[in-house]
N, C-alpha and C positions, 0 to 999 in steps of 0.2 A: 084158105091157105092149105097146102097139100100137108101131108103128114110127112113127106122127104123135107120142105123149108122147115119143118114144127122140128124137128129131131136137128136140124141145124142150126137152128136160132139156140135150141136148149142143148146143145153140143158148143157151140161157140159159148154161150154164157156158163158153162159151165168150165172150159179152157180161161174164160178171161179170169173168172173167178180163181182156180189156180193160180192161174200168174200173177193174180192180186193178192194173193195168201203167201207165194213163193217171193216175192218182189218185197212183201210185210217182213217176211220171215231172214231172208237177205238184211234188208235195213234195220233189222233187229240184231241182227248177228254185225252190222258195219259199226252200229251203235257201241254195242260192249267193249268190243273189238278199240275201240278209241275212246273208250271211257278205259279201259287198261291200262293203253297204250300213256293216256294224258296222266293216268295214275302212277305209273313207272318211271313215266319221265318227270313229273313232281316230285317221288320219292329219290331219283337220282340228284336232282338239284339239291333241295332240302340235303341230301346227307354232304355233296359240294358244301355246300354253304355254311354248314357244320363242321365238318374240315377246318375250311378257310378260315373261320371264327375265330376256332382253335387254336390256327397258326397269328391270327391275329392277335388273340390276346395276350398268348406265349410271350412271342414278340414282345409286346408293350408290359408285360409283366419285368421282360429280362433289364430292357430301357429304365423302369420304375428301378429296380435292383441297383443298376450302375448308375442312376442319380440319386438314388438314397446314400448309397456308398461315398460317392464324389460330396455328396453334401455332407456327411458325417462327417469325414475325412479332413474337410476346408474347415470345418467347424470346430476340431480339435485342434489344428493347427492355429487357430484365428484363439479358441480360450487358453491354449499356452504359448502362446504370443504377448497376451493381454495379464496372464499369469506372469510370465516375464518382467512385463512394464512396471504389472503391482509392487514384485517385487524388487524390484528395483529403487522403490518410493518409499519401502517396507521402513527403513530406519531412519528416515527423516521424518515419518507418520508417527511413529514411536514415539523418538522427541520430541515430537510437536505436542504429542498428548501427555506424555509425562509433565511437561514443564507447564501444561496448564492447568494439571494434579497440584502439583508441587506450587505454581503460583496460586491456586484458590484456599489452599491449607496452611 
């Protein structure tokens, strides 16, 4: 082999070996590059999601509020209703108990 193909062969593998360190060094940098990239857009979601939560639990807090309220409300209405009735019954309960004071004595 002449010493013009030896200096080409070790010329050429010396080019490809470049291109194989630059081509490394590229899909190293493509890699990060989209490991950021999927990191930022993770963190965009996540903080989305977070939000959203937020506005969902609000929400369902305010809903709990207004039927805790609605139910109080029916609830005091329904025991002086039933207050009512009691008394209503109040002095015929009376005499019914006196008079069976008064009959056992």
């Amino acid at each position: 082999m002449s010493l013009d193909a030896i200096k080409q062969i070790s010329e050429a593998e010396k080019d490809a070996d470049n291109e194989r360190k630059d081509a490394y060094a590229e899909a190293k940098k493509m890699v990060l590059s989209s490991e950021a990239a999927g990191k930022e857009a993770l963190a965009k979601a996540l903080s989305g999601a977070e939000r959203e939560k937020d506005k969902i639990f609000a929400e369902a807090d305010e809903r709990i509020k207004t039927a805790a309220l609605e139910i109080t409300e029916k609830t005091a209405k329904e025991c002086g209703e039933l207050e009512k009735a009691a008394l209503k019954h109040m002095d015929e309960a009376v005499s019914i108990i006196v008079e069976r004071i008064v009959s056992v004595q």
